[in-house]
PDB file of N, CA, C and O in Angstrom:
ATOM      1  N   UNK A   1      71.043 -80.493  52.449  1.00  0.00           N
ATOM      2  CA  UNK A   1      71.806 -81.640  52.887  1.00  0.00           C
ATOM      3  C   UNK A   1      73.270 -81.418  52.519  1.00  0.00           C
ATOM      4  O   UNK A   1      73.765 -81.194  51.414  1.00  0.00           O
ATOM      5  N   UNK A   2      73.870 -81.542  53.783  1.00  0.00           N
ATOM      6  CA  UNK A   2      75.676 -81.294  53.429  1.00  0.00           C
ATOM      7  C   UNK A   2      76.414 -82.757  52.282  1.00  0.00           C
ATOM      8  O   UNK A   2      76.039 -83.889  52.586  1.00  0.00           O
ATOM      9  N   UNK A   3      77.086 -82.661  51.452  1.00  0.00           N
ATOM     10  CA  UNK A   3      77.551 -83.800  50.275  1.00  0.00           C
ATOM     11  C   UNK A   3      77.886 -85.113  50.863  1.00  0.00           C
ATOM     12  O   UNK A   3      77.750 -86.215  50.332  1.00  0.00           O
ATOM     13  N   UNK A   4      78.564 -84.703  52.598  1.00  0.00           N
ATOM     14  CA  UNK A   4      78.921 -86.177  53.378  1.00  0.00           C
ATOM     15  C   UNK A   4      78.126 -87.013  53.427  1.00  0.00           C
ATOM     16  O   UNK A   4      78.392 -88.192  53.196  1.00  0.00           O
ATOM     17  N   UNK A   5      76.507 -86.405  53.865  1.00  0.00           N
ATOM     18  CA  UNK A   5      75.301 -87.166  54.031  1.00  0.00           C
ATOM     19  C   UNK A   5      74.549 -87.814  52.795  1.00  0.00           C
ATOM     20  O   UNK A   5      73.853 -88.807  52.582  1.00  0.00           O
ATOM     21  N   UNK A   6      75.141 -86.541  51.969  1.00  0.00           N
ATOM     22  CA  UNK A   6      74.560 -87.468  50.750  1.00  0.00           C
ATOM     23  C   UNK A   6      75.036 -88.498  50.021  1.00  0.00           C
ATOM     24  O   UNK A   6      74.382 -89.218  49.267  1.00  0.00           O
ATOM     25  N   UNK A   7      76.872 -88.587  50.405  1.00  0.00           N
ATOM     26  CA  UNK A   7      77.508 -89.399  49.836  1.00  0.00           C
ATOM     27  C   UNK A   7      77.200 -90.792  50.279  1.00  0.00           C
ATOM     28  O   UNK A   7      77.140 -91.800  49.575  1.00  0.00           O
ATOM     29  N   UNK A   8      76.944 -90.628  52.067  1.00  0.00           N
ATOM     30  CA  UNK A   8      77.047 -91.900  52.924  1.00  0.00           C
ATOM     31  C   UNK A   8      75.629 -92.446  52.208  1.00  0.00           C
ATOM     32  O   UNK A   8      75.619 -93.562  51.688  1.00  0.00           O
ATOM     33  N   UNK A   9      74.286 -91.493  52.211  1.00  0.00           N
ATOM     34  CA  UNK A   9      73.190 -91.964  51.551  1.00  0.00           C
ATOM     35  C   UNK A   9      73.022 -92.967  50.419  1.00  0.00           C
ATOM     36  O   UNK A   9      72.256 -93.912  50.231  1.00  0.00           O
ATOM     37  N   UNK A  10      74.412 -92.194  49.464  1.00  0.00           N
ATOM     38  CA  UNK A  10      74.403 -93.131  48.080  1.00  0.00           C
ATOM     39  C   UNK A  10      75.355 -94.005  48.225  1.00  0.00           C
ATOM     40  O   UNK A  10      75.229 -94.958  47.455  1.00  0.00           O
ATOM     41  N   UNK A  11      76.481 -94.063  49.082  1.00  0.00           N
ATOM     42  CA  UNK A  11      76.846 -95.135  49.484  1.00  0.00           C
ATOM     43  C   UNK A  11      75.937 -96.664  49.818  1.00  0.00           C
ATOM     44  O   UNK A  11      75.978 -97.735  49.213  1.00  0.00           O
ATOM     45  N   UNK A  12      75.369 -96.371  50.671  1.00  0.00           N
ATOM     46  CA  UNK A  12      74.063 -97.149  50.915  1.00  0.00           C
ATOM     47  C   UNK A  12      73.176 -97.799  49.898  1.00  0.00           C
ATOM     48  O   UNK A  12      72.646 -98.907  49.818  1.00  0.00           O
ATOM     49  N   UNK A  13      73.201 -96.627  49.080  1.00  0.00           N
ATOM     50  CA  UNK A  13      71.947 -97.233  48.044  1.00  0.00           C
ATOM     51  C   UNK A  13      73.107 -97.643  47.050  1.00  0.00           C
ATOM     52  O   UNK A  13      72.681 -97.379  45.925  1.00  0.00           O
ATOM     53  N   UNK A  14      73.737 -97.903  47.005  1.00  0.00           N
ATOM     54  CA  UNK A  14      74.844 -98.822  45.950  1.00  0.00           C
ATOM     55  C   UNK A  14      75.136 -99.621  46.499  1.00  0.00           C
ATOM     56  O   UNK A  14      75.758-100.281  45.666  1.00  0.00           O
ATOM     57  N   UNK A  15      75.184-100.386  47.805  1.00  0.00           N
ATOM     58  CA  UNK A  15      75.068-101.189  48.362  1.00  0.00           C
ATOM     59  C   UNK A  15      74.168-101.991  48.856  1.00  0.00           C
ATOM     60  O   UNK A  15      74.380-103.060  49.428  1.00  0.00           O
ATOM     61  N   UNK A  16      72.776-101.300  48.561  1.00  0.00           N
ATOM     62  CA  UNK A  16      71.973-101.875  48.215  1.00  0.00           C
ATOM     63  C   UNK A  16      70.966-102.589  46.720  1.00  0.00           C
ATOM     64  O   UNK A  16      70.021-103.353  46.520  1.00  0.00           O
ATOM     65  N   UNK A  17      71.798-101.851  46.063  1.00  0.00           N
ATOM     66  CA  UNK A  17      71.561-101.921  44.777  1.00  0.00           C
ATOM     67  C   UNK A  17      72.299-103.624  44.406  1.00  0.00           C
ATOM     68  O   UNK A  17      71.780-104.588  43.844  1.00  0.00           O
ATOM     69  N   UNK A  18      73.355-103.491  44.855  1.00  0.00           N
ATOM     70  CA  UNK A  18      74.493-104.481  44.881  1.00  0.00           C
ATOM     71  C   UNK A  18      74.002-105.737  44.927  1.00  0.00           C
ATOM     72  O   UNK A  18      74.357-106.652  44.184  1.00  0.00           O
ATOM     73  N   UNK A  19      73.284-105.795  45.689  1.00  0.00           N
ATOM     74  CA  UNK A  19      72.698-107.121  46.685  1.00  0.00           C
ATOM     75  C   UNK A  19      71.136-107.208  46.262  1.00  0.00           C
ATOM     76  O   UNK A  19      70.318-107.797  46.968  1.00  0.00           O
ATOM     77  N   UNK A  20      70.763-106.503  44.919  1.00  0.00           N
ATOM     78  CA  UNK A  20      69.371-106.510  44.633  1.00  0.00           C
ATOM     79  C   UNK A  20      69.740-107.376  43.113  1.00  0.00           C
ATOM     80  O   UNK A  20      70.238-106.745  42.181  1.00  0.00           O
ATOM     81  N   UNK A  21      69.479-108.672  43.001  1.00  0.00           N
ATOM     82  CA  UNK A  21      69.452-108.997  41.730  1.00  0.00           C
ATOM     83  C   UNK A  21      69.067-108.799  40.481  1.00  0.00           C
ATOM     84  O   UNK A  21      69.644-109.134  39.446  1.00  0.00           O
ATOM     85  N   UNK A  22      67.488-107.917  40.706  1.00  0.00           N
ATOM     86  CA  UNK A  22      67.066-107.366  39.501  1.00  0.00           C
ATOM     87  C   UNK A  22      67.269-106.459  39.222  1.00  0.00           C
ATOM     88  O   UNK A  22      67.394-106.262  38.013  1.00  0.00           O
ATOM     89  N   UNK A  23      67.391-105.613  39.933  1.00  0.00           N
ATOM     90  CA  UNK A  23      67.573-103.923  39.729  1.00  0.00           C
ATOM     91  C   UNK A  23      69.429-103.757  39.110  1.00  0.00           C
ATOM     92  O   UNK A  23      69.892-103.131  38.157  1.00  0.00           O
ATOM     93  N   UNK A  24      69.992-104.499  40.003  1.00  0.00           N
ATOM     94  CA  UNK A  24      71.883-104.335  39.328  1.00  0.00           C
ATOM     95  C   UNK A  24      71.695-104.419  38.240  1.00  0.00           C
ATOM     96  O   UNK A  24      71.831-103.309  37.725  1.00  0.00           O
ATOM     97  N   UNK A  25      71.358-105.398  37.319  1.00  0.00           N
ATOM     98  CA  UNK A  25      71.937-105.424  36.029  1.00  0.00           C
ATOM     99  C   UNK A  25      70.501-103.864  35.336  1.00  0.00           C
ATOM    100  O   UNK A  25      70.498-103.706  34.115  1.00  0.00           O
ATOM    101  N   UNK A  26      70.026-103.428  35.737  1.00  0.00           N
ATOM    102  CA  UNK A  26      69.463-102.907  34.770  1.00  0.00           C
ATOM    103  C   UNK A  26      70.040-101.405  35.332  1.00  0.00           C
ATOM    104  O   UNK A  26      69.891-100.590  34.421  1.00  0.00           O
ATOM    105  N   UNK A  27      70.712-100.706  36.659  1.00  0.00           N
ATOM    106  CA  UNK A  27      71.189 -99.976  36.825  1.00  0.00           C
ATOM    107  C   UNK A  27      72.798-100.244  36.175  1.00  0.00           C
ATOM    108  O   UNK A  27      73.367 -99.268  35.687  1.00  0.00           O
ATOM    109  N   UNK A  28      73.337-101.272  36.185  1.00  0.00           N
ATOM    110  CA  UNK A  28      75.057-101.270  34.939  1.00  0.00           C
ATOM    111  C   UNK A  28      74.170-100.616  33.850  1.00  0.00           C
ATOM    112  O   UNK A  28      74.179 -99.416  33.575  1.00  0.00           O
ATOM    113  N   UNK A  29      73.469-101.487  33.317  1.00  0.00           N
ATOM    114  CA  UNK A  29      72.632-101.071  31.944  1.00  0.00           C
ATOM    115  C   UNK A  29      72.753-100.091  31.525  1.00  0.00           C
ATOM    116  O   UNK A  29      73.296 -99.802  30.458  1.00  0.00           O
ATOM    117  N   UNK A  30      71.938 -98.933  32.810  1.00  0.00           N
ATOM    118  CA  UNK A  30      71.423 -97.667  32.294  1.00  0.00           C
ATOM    119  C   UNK A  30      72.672 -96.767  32.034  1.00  0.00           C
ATOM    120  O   UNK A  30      72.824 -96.040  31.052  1.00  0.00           O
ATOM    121  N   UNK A  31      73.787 -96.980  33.369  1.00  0.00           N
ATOM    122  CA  UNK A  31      74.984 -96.608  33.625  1.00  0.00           C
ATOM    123  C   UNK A  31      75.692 -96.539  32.908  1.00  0.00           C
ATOM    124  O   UNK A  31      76.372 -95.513  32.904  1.00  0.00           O
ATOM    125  N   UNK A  32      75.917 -97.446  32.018  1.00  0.00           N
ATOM    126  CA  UNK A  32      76.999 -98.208  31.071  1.00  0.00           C
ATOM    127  C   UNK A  32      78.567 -98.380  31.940  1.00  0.00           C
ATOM    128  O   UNK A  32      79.739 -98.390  31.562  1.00  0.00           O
ATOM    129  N   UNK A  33      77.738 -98.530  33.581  1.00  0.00           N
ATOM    130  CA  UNK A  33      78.824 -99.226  34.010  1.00  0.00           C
ATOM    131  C   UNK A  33      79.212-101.172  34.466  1.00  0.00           C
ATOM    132  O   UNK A  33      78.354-101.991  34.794  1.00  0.00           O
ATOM    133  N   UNK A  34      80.609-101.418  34.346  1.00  0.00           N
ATOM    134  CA  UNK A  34      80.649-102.644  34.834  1.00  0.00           C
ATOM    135  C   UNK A  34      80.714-103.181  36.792  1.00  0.00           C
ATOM    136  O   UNK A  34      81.194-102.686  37.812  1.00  0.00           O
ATOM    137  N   UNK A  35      80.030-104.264  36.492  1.00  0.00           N
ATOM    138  CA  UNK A  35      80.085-104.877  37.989  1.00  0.00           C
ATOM    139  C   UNK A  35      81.403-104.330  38.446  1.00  0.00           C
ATOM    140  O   UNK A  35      81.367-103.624  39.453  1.00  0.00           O
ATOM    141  N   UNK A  36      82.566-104.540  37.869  1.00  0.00           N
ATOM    142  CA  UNK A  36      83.968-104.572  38.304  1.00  0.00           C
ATOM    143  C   UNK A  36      84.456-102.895  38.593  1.00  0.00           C
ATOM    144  O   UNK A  36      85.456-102.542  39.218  1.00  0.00           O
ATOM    145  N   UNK A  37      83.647-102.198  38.078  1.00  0.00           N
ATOM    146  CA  UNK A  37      83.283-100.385  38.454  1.00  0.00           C
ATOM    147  C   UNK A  37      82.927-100.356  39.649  1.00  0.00           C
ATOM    148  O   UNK A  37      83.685 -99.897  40.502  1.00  0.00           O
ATOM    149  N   UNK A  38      81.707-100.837  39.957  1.00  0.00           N
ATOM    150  CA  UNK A  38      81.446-100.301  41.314  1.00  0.00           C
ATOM    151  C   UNK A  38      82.230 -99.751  42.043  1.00  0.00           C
ATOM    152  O   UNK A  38      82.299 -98.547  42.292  1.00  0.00           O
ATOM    153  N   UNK A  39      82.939-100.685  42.473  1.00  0.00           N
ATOM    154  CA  UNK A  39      83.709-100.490  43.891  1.00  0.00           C
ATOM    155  C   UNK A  39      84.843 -99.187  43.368  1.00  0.00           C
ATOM    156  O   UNK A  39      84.930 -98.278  44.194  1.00  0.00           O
ATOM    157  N   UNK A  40      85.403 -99.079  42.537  1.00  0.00           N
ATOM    158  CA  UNK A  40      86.289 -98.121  42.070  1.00  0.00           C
ATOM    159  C   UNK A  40      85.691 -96.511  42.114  1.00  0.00           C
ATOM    160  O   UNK A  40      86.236 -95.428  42.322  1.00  0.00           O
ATOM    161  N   UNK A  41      84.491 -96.865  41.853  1.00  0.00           N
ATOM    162  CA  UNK A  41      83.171 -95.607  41.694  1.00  0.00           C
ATOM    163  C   UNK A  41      82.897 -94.893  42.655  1.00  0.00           C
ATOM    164  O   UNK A  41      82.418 -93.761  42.721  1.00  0.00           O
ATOM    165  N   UNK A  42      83.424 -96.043  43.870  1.00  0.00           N
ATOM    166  CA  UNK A  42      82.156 -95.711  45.394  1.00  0.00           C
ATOM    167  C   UNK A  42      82.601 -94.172  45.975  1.00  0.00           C
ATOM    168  O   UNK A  42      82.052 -93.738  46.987  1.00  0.00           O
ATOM    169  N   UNK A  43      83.344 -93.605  45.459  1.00  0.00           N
ATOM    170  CA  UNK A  43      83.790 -92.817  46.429  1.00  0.00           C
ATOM    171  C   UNK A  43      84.325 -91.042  45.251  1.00  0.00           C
ATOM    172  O   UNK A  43      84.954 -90.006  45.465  1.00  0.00           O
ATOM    173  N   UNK A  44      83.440 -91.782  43.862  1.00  0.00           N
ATOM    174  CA  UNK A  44      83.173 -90.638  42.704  1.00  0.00           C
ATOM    175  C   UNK A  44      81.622 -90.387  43.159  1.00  0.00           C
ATOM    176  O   UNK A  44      80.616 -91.094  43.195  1.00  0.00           O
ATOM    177  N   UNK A  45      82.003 -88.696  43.569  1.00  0.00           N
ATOM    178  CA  UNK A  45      80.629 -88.450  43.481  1.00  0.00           C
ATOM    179  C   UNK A  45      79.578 -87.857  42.347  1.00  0.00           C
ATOM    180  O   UNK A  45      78.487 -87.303  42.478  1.00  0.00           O
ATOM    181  N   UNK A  46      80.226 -88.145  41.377  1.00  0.00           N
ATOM    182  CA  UNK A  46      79.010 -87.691  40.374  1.00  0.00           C
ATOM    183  C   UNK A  46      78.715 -89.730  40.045  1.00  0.00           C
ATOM    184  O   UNK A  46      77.731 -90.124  39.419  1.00  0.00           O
ATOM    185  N   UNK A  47      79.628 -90.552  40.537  1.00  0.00           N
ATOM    186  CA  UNK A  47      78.333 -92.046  40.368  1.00  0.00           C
ATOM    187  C   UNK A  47      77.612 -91.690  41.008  1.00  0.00           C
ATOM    188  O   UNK A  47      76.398 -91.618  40.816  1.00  0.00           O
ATOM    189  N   UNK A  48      78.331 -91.337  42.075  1.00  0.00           N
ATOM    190  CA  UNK A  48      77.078 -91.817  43.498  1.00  0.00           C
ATOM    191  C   UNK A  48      76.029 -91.090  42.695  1.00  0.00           C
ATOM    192  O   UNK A  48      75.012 -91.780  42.761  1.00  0.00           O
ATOM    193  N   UNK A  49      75.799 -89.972  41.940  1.00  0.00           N
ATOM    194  CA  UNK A  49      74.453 -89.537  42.192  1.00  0.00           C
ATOM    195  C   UNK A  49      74.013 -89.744  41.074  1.00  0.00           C
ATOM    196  O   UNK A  49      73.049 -89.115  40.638  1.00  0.00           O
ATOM    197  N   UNK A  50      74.659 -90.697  40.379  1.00  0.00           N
ATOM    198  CA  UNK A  50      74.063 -91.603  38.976  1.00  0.00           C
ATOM    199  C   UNK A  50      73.211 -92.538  39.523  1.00  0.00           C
ATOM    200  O   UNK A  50      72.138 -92.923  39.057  1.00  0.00           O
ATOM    201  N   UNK A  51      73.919 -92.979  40.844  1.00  0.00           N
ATOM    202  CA  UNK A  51      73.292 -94.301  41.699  1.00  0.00           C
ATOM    203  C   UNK A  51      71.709 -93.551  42.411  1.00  0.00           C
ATOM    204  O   UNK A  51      70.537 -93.924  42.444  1.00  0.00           O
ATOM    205  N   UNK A  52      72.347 -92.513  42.838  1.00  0.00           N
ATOM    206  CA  UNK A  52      70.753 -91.829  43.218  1.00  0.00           C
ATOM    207  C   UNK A  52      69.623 -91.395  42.008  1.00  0.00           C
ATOM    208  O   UNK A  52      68.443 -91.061  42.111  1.00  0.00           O
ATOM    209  N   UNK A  53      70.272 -91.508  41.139  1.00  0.00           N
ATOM    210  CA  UNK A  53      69.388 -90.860  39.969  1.00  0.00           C
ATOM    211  C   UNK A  53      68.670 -92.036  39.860  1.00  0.00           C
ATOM    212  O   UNK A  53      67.454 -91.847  39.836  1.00  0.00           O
ATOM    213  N   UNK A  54      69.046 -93.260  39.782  1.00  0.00           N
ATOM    214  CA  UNK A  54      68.354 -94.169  38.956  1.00  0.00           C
ATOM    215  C   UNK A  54      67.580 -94.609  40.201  1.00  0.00           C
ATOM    216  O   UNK A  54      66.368 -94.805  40.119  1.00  0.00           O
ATOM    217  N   UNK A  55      68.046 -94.722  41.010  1.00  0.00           N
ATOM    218  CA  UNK A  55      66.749 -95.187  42.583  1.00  0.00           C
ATOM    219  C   UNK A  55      65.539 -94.441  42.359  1.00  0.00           C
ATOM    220  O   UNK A  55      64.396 -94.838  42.131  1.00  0.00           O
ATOM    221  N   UNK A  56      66.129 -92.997  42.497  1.00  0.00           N
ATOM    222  CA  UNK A  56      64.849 -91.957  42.018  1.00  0.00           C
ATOM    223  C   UNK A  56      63.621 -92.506  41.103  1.00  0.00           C
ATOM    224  O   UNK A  56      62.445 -92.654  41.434  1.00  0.00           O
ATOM    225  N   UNK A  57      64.145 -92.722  40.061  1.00  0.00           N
ATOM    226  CA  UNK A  57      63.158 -93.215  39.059  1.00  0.00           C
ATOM    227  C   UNK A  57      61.810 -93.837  39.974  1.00  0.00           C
ATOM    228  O   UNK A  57      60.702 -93.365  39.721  1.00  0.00           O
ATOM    229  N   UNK A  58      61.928 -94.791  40.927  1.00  0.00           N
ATOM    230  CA  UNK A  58      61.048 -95.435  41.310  1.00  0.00           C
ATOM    231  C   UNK A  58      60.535 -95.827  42.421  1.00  0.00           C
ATOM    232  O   UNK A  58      60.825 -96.897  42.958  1.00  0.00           O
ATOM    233  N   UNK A  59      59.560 -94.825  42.958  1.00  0.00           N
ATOM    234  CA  UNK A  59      58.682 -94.658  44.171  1.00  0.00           C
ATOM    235  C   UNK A  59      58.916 -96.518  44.961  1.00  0.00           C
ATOM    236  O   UNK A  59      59.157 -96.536  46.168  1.00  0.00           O
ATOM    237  N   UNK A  60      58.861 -97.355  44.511  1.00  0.00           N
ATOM    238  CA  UNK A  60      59.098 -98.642  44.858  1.00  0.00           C
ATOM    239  C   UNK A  60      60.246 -99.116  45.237  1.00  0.00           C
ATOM    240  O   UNK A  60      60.464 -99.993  46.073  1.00  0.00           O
ATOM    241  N   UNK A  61      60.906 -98.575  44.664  1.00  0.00           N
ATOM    242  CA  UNK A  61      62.637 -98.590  45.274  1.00  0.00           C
ATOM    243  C   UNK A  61      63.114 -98.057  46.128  1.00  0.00           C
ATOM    244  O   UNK A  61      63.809 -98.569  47.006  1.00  0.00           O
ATOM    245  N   UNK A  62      62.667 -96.358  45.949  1.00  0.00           N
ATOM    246  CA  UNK A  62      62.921 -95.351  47.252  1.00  0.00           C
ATOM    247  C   UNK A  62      62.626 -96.327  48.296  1.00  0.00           C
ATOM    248  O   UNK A  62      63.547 -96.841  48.932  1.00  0.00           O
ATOM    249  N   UNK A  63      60.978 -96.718  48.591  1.00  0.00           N
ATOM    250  CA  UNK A  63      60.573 -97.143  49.775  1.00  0.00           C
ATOM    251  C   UNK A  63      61.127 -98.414  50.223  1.00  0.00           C
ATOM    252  O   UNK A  63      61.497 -98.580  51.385  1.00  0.00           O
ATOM    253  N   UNK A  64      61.199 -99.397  49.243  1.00  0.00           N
ATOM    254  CA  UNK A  64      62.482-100.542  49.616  1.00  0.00           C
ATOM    255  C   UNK A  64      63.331-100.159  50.412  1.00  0.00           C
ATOM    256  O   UNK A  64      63.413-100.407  51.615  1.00  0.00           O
ATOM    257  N   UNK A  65      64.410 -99.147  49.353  1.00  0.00           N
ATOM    258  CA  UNK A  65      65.711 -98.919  50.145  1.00  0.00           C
ATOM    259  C   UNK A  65      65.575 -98.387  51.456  1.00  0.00           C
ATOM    260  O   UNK A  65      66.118 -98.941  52.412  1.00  0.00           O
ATOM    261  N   UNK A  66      64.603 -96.917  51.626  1.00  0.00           N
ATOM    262  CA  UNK A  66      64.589 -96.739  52.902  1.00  0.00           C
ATOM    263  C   UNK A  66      63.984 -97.219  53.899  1.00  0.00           C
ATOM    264  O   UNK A  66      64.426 -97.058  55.036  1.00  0.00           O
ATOM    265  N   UNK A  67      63.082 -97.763  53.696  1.00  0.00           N
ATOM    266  CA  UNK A  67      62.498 -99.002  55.146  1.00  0.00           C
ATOM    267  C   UNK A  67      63.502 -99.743  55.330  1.00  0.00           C
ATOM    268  O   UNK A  67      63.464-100.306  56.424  1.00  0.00           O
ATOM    269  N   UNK A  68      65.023-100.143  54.264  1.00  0.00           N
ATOM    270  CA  UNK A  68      66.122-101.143  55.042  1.00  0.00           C
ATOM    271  C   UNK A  68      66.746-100.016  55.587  1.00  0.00           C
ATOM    272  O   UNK A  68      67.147-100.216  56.734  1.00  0.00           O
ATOM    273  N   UNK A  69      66.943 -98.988  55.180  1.00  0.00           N
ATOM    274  CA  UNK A  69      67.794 -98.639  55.996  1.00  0.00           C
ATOM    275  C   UNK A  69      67.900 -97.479  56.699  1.00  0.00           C
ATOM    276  O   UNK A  69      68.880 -96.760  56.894  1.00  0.00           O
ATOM    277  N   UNK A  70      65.940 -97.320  57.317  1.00  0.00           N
ATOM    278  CA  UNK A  70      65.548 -95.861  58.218  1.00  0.00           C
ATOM    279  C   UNK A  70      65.977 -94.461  57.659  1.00  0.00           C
ATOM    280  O   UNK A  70      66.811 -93.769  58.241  1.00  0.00           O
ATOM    281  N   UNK A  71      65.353 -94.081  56.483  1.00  0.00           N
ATOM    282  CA  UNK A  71      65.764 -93.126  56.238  1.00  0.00           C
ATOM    283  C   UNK A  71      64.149 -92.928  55.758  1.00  0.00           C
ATOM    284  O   UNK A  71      63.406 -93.783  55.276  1.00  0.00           O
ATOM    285  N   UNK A  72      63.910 -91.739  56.008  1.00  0.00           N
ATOM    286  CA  UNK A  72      62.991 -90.646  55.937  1.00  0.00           C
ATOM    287  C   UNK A  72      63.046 -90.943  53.730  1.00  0.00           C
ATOM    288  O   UNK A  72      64.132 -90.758  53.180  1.00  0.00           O
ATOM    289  N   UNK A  73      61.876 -91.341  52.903  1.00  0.00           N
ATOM    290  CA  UNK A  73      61.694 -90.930  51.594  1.00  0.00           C
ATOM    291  C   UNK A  73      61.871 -90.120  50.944  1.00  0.00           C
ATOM    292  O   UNK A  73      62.061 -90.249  49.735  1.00  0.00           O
ATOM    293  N   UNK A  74      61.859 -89.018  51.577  1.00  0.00           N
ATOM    294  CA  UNK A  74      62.727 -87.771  50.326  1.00  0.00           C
ATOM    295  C   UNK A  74      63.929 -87.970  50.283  1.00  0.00           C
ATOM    296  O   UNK A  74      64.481 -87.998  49.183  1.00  0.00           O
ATOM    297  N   UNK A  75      64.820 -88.202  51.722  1.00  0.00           N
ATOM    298  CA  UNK A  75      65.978 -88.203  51.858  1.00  0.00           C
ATOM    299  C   UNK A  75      66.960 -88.701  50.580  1.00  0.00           C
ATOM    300  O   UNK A  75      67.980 -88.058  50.331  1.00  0.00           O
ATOM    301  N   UNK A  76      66.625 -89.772  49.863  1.00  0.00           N
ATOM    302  CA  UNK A  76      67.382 -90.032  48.406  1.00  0.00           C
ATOM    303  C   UNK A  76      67.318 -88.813  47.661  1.00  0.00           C
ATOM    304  O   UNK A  76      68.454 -88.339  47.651  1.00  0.00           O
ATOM    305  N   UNK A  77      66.471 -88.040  46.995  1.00  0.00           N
ATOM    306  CA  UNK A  77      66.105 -87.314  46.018  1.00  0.00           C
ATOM    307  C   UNK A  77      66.697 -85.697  46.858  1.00  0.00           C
ATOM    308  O   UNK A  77      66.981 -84.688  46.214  1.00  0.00           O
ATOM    309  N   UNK A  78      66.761 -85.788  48.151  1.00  0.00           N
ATOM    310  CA  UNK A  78      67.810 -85.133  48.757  1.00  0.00           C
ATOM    311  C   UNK A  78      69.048 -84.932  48.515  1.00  0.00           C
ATOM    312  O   UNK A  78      69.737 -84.057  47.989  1.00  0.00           O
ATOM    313  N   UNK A  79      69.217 -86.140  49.115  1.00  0.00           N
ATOM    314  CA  UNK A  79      70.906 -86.422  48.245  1.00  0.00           C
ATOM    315  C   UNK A  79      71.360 -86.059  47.077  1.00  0.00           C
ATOM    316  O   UNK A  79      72.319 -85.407  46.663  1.00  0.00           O
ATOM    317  N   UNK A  80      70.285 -86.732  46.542  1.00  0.00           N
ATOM    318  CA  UNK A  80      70.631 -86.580  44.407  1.00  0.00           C
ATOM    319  C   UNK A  80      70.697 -84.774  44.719  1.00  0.00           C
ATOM    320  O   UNK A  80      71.400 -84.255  43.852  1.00  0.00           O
ATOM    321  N   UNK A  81      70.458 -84.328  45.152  1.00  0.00           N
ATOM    322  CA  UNK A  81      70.256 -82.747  44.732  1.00  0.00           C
ATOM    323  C   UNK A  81      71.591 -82.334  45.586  1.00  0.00           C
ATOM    324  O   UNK A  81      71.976 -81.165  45.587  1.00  0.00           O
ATOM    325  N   UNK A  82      72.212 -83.267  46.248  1.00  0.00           N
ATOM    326  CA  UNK A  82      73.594 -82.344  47.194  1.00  0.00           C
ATOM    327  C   UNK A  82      74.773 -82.560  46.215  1.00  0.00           C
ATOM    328  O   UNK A  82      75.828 -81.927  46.207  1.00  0.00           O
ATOM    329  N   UNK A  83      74.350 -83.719  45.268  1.00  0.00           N
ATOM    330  CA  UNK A  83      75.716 -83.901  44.614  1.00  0.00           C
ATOM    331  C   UNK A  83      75.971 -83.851  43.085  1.00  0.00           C
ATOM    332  O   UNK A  83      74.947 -83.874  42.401  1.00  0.00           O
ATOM    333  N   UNK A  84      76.843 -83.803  42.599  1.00  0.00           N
ATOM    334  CA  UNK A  84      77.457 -83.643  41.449  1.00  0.00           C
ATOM    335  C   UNK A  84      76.592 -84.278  39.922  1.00  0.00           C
ATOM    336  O   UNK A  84      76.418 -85.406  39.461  1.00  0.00           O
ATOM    337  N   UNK A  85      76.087 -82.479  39.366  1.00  0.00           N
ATOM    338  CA  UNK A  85      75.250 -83.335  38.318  1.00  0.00           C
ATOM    339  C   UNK A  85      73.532 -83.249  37.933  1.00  0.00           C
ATOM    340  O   UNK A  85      72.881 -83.566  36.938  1.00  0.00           O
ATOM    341  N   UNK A  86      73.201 -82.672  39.219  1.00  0.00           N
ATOM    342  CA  UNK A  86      71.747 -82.227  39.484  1.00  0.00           C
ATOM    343  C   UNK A  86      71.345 -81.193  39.053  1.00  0.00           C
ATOM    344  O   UNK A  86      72.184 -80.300  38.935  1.00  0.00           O
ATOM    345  N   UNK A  87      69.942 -80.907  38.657  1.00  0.00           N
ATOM    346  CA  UNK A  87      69.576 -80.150  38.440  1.00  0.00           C
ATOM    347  C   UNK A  87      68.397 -79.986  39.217  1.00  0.00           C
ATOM    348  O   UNK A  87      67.531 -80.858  39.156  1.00  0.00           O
ATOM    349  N   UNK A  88      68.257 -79.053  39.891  1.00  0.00           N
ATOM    350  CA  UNK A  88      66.827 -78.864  40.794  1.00  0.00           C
ATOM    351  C   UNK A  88      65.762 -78.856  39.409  1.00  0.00           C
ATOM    352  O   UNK A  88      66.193 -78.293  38.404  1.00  0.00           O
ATOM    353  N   UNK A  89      64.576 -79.390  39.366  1.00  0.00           N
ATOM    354  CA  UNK A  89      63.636 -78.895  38.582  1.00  0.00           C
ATOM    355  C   UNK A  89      62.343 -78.278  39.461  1.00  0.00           C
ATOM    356  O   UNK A  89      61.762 -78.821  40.400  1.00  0.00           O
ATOM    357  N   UNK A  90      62.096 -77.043  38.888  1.00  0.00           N
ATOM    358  CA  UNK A  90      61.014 -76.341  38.925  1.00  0.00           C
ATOM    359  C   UNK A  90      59.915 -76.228  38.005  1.00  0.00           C
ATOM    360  O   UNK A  90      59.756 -75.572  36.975  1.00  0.00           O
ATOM    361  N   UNK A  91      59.239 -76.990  38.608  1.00  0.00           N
ATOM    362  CA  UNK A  91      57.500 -77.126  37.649  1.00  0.00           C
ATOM    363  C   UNK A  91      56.176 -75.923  37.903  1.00  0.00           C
ATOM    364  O   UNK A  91      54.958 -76.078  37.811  1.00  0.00           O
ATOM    365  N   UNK A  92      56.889 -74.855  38.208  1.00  0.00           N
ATOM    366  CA  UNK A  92      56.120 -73.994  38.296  1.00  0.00           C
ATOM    367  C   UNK A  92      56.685 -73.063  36.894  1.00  0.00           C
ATOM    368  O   UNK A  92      56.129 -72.008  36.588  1.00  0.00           O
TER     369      UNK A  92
END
């Protein structure tokens, strides 16, 4: 995945995150970022893939986010791997 797609991806999912009441405060949480960050963030790509990291965490979220917004389920954990900060893991 080229970084544009992954950016627009985590764009998305921070904007959806945004507008999710339970999940925001526990992604600032994990982040140790403020509400008033976001928007300053949107366009750092090692957040964005802080923002993908923490979606990752949870098979329930992935599928949330992407049934709103037609994207194929790997496609997050895609992303997380185009941008700044990743580490592929190999379990072999």
């Amino acid at each position: 995945m080229i970084p544009e797609r992954a950016e627009h991806i985590a764009i998305l999912a921070l904007g959806w995150l945004a507008t999710n009441e339970e999940l925001l405060p526990l992604f600032l949480g994990s982040s140790g970022a403020a509400a008033e960050d976001i928007r300053a963030q949107a366009e750092n790509p090692a957040f964005l893939g802080s923002v993908l990291e923490f979606l990752t965490m949870d098979d329930v979220w992935v599928v949330a986010f992407c049934d709103m917004n037609t994207l194929k389920y790997e496609e997050p954990l895609m992303a997380r791997y185009a941008l700044p900060g990743a580490q592929v893991v190999h379990w072999t």
